[in-house]
C-alpha positions as CSV (number, residue, x, y, z in Angstrom):
1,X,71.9,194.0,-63.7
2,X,69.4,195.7,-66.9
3,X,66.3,195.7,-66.2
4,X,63.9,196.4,-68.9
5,X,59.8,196.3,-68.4
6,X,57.2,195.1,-71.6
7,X,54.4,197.4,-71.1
8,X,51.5,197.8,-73.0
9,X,51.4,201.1,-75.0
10,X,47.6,201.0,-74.0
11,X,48.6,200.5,-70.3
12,X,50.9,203.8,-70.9
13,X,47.5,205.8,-71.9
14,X,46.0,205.0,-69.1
15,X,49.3,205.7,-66.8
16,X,49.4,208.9,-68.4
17,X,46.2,209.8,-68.1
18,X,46.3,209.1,-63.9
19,X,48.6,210.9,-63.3
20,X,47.9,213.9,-65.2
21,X,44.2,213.9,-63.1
22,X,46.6,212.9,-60.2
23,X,48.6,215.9,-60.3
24,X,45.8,218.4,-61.4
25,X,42.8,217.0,-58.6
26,X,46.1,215.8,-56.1
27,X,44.7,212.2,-55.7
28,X,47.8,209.3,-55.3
29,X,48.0,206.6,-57.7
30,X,47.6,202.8,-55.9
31,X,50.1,200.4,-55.6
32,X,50.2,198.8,-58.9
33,X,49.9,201.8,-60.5
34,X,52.8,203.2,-58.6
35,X,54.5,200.3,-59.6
36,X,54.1,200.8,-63.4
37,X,55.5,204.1,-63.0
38,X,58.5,203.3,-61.4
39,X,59.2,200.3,-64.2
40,X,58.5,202.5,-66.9
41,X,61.1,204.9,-65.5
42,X,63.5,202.1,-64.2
43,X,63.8,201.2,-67.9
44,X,64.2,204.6,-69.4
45,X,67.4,205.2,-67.0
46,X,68.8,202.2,-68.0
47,X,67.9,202.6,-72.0
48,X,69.4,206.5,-71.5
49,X,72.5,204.8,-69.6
50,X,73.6,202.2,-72.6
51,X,72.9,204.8,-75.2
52,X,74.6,207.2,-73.3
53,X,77.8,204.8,-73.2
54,X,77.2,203.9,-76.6
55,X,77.1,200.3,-75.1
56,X,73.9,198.8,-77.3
57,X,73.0,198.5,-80.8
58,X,69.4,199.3,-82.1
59,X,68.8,195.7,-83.4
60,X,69.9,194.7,-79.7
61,X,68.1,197.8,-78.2
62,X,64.6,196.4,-80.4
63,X,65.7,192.7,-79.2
64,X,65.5,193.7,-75.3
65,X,62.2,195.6,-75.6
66,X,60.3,193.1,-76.9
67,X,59.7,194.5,-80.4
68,X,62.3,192.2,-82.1
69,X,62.3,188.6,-82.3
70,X,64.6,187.1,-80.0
71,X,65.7,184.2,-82.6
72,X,68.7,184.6,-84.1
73,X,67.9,182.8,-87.5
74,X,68.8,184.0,-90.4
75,X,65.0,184.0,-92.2
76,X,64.6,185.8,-88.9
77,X,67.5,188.5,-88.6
78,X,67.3,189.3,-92.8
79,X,64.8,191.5,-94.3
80,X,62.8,190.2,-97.1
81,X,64.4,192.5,-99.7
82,X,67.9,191.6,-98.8
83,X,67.5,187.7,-99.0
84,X,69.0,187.5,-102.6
85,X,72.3,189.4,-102.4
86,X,75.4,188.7,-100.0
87,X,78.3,191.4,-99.2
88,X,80.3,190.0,-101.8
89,X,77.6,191.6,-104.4
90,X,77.0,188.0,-105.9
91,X,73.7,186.3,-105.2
92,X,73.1,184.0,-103.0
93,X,72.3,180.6,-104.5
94,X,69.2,178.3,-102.9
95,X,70.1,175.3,-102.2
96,X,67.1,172.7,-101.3
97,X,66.3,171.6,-97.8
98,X,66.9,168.2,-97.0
99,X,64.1,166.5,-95.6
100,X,66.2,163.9,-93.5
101,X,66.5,165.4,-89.6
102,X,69.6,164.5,-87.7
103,X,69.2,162.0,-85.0
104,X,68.9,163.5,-81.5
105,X,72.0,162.9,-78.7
106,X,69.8,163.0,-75.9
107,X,68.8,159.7,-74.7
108,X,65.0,158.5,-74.6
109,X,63.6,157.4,-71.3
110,X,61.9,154.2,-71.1
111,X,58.4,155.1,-71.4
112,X,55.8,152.9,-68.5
113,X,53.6,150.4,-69.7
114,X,50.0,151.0,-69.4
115,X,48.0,149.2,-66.0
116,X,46.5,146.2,-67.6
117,X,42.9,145.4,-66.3
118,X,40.6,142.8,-67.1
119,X,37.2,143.0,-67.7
120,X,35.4,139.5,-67.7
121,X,32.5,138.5,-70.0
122,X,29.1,138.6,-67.2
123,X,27.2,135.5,-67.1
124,X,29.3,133.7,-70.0
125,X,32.5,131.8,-69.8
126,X,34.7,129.9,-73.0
127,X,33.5,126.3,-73.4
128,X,29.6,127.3,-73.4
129,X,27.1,127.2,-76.0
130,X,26.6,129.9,-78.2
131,X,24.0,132.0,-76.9
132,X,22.5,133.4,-80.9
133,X,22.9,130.3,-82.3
134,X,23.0,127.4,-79.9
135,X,25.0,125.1,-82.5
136,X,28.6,126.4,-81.4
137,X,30.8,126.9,-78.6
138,X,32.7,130.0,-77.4
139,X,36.2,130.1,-77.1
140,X,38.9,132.9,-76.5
141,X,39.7,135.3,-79.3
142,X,41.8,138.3,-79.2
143,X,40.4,140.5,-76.9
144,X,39.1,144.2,-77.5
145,X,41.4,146.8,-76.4
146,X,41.0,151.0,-74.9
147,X,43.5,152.9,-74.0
148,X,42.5,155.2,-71.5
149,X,44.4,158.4,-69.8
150,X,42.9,159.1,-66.8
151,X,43.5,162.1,-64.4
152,X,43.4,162.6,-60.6
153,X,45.6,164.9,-58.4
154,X,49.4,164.0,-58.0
155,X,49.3,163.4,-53.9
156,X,46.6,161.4,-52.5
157,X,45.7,160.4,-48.9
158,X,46.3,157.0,-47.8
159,X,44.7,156.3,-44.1
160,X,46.0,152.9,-42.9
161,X,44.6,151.8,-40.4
162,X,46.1,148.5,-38.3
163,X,44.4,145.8,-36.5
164,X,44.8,145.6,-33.3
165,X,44.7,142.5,-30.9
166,X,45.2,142.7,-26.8
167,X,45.5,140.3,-24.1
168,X,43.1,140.3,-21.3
169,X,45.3,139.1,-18.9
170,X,48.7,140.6,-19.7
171,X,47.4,143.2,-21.6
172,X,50.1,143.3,-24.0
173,X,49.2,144.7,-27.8
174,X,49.7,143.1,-31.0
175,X,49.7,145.4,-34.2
176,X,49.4,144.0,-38.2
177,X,52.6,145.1,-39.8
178,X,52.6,147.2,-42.6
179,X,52.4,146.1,-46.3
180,X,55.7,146.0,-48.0
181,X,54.2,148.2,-51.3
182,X,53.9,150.4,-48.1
183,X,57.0,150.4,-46.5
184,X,58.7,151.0,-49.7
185,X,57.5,154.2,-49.9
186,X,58.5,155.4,-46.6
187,X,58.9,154.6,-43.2
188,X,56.4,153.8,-40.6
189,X,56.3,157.2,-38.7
190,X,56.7,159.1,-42.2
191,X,54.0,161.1,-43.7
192,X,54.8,161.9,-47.1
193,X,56.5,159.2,-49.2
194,X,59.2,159.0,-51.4
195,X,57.1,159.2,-54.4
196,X,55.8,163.0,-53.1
197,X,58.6,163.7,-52.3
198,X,60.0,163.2,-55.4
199,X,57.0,164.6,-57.0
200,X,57.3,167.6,-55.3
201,X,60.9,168.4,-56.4
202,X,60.6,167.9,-60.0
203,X,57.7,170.4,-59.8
204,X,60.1,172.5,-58.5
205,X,62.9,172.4,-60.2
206,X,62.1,170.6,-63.4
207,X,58.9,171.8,-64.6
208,X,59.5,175.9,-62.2
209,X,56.4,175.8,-60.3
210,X,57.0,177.7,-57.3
211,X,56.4,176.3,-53.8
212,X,53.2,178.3,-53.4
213,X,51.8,178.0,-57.1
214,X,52.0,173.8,-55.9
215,X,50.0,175.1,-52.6
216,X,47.4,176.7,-54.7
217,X,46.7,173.6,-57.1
218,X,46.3,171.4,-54.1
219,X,43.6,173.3,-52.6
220,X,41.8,173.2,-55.6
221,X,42.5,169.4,-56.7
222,X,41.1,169.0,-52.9
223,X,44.4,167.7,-51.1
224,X,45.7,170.7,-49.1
225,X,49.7,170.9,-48.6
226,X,51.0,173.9,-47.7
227,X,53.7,175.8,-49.9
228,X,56.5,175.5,-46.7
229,X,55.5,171.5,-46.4
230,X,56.8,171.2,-49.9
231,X,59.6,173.0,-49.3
232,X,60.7,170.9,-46.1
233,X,59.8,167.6,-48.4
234,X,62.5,169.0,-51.1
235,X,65.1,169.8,-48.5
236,X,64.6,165.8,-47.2
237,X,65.0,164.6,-50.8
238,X,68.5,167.2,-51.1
239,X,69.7,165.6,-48.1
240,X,69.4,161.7,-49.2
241,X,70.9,163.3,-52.6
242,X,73.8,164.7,-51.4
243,X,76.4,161.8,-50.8
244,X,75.8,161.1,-55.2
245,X,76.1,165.0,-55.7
246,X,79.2,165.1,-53.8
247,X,80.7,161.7,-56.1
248,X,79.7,163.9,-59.1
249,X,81.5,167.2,-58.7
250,X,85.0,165.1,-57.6
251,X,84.3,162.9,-60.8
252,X,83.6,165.9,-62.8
253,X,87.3,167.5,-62.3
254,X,88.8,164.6,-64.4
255,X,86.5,165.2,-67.4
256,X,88.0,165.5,-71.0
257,X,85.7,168.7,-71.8
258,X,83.6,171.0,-70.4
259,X,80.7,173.6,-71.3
260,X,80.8,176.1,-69.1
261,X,78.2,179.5,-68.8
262,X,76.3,181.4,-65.9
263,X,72.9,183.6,-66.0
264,X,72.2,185.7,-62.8
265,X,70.0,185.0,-60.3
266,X,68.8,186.5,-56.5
267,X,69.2,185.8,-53.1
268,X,67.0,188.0,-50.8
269,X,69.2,187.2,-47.2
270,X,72.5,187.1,-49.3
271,X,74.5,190.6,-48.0
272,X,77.3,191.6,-50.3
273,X,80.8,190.2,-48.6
274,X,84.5,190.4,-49.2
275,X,85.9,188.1,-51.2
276,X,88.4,187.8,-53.6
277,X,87.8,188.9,-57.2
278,X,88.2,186.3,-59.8
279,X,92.2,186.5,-60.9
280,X,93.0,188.6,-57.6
281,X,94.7,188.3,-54.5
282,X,93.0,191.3,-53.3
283,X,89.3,190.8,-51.5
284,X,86.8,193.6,-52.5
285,X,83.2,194.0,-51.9
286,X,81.0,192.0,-53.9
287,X,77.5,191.3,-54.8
288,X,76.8,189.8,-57.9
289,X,75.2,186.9,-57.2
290,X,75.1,184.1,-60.5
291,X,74.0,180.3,-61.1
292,X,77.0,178.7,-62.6
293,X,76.3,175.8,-65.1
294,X,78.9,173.2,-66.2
295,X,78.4,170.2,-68.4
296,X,81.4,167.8,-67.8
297,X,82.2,164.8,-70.5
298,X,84.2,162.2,-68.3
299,X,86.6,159.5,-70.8
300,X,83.9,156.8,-70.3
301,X,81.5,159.3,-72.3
302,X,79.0,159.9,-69.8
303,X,77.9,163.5,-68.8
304,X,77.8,165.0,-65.4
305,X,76.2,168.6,-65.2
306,X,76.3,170.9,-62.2
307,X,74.9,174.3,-61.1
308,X,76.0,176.7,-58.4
309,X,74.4,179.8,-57.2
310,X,76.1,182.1,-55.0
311,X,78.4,184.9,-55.1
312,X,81.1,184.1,-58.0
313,X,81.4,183.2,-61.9
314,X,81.5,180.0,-63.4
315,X,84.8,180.4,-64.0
316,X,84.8,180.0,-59.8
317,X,83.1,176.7,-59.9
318,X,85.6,175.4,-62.9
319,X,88.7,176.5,-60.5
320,X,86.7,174.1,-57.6
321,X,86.6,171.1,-59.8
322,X,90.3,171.5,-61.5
323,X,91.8,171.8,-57.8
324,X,90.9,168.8,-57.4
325,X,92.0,166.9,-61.1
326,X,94.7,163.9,-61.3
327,X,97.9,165.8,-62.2
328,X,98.3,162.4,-65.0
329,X,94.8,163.7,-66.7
330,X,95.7,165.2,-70.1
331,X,94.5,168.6,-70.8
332,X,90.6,169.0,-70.9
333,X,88.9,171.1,-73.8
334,X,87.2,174.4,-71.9
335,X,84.0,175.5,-74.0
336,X,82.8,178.6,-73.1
337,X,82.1,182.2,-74.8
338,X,84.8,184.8,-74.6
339,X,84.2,186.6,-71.0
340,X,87.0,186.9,-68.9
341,X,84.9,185.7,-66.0
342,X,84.8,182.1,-67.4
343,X,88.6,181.3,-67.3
344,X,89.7,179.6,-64.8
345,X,93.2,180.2,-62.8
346,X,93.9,177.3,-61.5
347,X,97.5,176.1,-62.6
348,X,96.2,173.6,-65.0
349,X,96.9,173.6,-68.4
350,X,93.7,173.2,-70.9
351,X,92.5,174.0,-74.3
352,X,90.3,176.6,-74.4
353,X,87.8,176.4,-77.3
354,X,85.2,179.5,-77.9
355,X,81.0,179.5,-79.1
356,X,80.8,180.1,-82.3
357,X,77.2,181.0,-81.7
358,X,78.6,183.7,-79.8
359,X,81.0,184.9,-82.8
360,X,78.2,184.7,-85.1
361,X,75.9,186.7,-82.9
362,X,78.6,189.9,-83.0
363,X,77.3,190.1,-86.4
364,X,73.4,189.3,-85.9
365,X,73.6,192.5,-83.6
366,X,74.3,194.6,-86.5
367,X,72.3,193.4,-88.9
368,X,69.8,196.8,-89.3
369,X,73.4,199.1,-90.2
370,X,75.3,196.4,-92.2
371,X,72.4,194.0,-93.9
372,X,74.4,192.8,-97.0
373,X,77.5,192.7,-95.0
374,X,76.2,190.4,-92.2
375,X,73.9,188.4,-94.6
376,X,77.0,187.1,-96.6
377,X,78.8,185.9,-92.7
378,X,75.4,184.4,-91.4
379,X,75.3,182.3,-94.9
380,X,79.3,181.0,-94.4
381,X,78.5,180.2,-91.0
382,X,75.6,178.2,-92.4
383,X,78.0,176.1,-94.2
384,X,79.6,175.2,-91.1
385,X,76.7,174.2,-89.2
386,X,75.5,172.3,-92.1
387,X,79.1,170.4,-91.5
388,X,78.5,169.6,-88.0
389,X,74.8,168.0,-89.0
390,X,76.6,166.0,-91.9
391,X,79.3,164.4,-89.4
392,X,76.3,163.6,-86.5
393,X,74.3,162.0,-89.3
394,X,77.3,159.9,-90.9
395,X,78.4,159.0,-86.9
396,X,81.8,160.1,-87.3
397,X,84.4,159.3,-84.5
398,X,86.6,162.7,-83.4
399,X,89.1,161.6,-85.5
400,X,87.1,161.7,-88.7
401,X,85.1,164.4,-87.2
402,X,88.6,166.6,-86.5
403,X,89.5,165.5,-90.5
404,X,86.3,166.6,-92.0
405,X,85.9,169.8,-90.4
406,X,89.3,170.9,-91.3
407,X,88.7,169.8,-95.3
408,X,85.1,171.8,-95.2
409,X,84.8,174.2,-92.5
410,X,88.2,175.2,-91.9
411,X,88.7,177.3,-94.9
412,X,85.6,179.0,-94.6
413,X,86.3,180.1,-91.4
414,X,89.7,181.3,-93.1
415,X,87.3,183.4,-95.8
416,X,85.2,184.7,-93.1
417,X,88.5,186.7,-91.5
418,X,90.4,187.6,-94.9
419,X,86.8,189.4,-96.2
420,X,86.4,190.9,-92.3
421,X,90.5,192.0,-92.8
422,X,89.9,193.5,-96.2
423,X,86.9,195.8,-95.4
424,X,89.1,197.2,-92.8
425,X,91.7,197.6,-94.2
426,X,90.5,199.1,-97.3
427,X,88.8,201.7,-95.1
428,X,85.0,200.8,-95.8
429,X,83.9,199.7,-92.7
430,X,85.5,201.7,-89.7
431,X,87.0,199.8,-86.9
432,X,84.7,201.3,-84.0
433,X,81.7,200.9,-85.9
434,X,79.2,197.9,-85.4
435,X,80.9,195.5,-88.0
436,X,84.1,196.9,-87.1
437,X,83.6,195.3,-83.7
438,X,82.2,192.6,-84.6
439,X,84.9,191.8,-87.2
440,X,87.2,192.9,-84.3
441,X,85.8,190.0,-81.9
442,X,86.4,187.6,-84.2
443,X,90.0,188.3,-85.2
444,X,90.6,188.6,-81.8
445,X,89.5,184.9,-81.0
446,X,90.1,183.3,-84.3
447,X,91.8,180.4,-82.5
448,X,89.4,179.8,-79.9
449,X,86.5,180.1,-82.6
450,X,88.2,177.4,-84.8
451,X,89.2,175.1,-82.2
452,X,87.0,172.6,-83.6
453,X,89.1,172.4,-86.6
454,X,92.2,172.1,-84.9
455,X,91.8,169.4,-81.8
456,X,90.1,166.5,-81.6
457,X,86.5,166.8,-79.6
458,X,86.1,170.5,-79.2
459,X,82.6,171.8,-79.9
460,X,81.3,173.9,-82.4
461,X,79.5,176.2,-80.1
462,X,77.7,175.8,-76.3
463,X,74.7,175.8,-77.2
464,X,74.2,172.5,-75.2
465,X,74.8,174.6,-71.9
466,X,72.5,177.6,-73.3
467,X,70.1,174.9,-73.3
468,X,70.6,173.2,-69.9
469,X,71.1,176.5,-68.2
470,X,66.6,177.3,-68.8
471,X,66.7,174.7,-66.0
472,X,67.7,177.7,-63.9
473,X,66.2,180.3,-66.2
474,X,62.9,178.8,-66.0
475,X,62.9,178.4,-62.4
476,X,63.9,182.3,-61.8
477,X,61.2,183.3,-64.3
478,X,58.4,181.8,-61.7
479,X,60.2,182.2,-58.3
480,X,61.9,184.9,-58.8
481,X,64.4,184.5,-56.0
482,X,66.3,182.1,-53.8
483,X,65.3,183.1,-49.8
484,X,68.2,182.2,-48.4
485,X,71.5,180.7,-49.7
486,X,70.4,177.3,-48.5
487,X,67.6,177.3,-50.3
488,X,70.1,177.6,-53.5
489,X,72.2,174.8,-52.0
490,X,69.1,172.6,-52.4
491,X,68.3,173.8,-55.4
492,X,71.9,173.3,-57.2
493,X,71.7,170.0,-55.8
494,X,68.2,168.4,-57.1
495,X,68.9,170.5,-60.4
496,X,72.2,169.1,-61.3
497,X,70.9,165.4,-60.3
498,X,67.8,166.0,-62.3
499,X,69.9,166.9,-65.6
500,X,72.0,164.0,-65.4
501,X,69.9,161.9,-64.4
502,X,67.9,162.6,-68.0
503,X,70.9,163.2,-69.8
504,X,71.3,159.8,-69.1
505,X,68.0,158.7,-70.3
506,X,67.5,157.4,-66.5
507,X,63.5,157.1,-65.7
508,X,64.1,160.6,-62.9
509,X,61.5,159.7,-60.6
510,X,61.9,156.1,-60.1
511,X,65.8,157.6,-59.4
512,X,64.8,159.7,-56.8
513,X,62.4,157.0,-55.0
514,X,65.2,154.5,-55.1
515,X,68.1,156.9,-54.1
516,X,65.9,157.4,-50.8
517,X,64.3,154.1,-50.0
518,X,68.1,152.8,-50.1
519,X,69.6,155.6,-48.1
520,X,72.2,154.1,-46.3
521,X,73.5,151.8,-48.9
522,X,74.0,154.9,-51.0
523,X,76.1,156.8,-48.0
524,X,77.9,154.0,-47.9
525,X,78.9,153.3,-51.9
526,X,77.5,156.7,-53.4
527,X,79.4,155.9,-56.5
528,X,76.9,152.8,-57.1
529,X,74.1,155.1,-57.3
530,X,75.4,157.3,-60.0
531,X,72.7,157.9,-62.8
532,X,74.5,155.7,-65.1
533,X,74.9,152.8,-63.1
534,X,70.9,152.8,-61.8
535,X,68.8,149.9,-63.1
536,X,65.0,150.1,-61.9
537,X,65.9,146.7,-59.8
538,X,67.2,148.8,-57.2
């Protein structure tokens, strides 16, 4: 894995400057010190590595250090002085930008009501005489309204105590039952309810604040919980979880499509082990550990998404869920980008479609050698995109969708590889340069790219995984690391729940109290419980 530091050109002075008095007075640097120096050279190995392999452009080389913009845009990517001409030579008209926004795909969830209190008149009711004048009487008129937003901490202490009654004679105790409201929020000999429960896991794994960053706000909010309370708490809520999970990932192997990605990740107790390599029969020593993310479109239209974190490629996971597909299932649509790692073997035949956001960002990488030549792709790829907004906004079905694409987009995409075929072959752009590569890649997987012109359903790009797979990113940006490979278990688990659950527009937290205060009835009929099938009844 490339590691590459930010750090401060003033913090490199001062570096500098230590260890030059270090050397020359033989004092040691400190800890965090030591630590700068080790990151600074960390990343200068790996920088001399990739340049030494000629494995990294400069716009890619800027993009990992921090001193270019990560956005791929094109106002971003394009110099001022070349946003008027196009690798053809002719300018570049302006078109205006359209004010109306397409309509989102992800469902809203149902937002809470307010608590409504009432705040009587003191000392006058409707029916009396008007106080000011006497003459009239009051009655009830629309009354005034404030909404309020109040804030407290998220866990609070509820100390019930129970009346007790005993018998002088027999001696024999009688205890007041608890409160339904109370019961419904755990059991008798539980101390953290549901609801904290819950709370504590979308914390986690939602919102990526780490066990004991949860810890440290308590203390200060005044309601102490240590970081390895929450963590038990979480692994309760996994457990309840599990039995819908499980329902999920067999349902998920008859989808029609699937978006499919992985981003690496860290488990401290995880030892490399033998295993066989993805597309071999022979085990070897591995140790790349990755979260694998897959967003799986069943017939009825509804979306299950699933993460796994261990040793193995999404490509792993997809072979998992295919095993187990209905041989009379037609063949699904497989969006991924172009690594080998993300095919599956399983004998079962598919349609593999390819990112075009991938294809488009071959080019983006070589924008500071080739800035006319990559301004005039990045503008036909606009065209496309532009398409795909057009048939979201007019609701198209795949049909018309398929139809429209292939009238609009299809012979751009055409125009995109006869220029890319003509600059090689002409000689002026060499096949092992930047562009060359990059007009390489997409020859190469022209009919992956332009799968969406050609069948029925097939995405444009996978950028809806990108997106779902900051879940994951977000979490290993504030924890840094899984512990053990339990702990990942748990993790996949609430993650994948919690990104169905919303893609569903399901209210998550309600979800997650109901899933546990009915426990056994969803052991029992987990299929009941799936996201799309909760009503707030239950």
């Amino acid at each position: 894995m490339t590691v590459y530091v930010e750090i401060d050109i003033a913090e490199l002075d001062v570096l500098t400057n230590k260890i030059s008095e270090s050397m020359e007075y033989g004092l040691a640097l400190n800890k965090e010190q030591g630590q700068q120096a080790l990151d600074a050279i960390s990343t200068l190995i790996n920088l001399h590595q990739q340049l030494q392999n000629q494995d990294i452009t400069l716009h890619k080389l800027r993009k990992q250090l921090g001193i270019e913009k990560s956005s791929e845009k094109r106002s971003d990517v394009l110099g001022k002085n070349n946003q008027g001409n196009t690798g053809t030579g002719q300018p570049r008209s302006r078109k205006k930008k359209s004010n109306q926004s397409t309509p989102s795909k992800k469902k809203s969830v149902k937002q809470q009501p307010p608590v409504t209190i009432h705040h009587p008149i003191a000392g006058l009711q409707a029916g009396e005489r008007c106080p000011e004048c006497t003459l009239g009487k009051l009655y009830h008129y629309e009354p005034a309204r404030l909404l309020r937003i109040t804030g407290h901490s998220p866990y609070t202490r509820e100390q019930h105590l129970f009346e007790r009654l005993r018998c002088n004679a027999c001696g024999v105790f009688f205890t007041a039952d608890l409160p339904e409201s109370v019961n419904a929020d755990g059991s008798g000999d539980q101390m953290y309810g549901y609801s904290a429960r819950s709370l504590m896991a979308l914390n986690k794994y939602f919102a990526g604040s780490p066990f004991y960053r949860q810890q440290s706000l308590q203390d200060l909010l005044g309601v102490s919980i240590s970081a390895s309370t929450i963590a038990d708490q979480c692994n309760y809520l996994a457990s309840d979880l599990q039995a819908v999970f499980d329902i999920m990932k067999a349902a998920a192997g008859n989808a029609i499509h699937y978006h499919l990605d992985d981003t690496t990740h860290r488990i401290l107790d995880q030892q490399p082990t033998m295993k066989k390599r993805h597309g071999s029969d022979k085990p070897t020593l591995r140790s790349g550990i990755y979260t694998s993310g897959v967003i799986a479109t069943l017939p009825s239209g509804q979306e299950i998404t699933l993460f796994q974190t261990n040793i193995g490629h999404a490509g792993e996971l997809m072979d998992e869920l295919l095993e187990k597909r209905s041989p009379d299932q037609p063949p699904p649509i497989l969006m991924s980008d172009a690594l080998s790692n993300n095919n599956p073997h399983v004998p079962c035949e598919m349609i593999r479609s390819l990112c075009n956001s991938h294809g488009r960002r071959q080019f983006v990488d070589v924008i500071q050698h080739f800035p006319q030549e990559v301004d005039y792709v990045l503008e036909q790829y606009g065209h496309i995109w532009t398409h795909e907004k057009q048939t979201k906004k007019d609701s198209l079905s795949p049909k018309e969708r398929l139809e429209y694409h292939q009238q609009h987009s299809l012979p751009i995409m055409a125009k995109i590889r006869e220029w890319g075929s003509q600059l090689i072959q002409s000689g002026k752009v060499e096949k092992n340069s930047g562009l060359g590569k990059a007009i390489g890649y997409f020859e190469r997987h022209y009919n992956g790219l332009t799968r969406f012109c050609t069948h029925e359903g097939a995405k444009l790009d996978n950028n809806q995984m990108e997106a779902t797979l900051k879940l994951v990113v977000r979490g290993r940006k504030n924890s840094l690391f899984f512990k053990t490979q339990t702990g990942a278990n748990v993790a996949d688990v609430i993650t994948s729940m919690i990104a169905t659950a919303a893609s569903a527009g399901v209210h998550v937290f309600d979800y997650f109290n109901a899933i546990q205060r009915n426990q056994e009835a969803v052991k029992a009929n987990p299929e009941n419980w799936l996201p799309w099938n909760f009503t707030s009844a239950q």
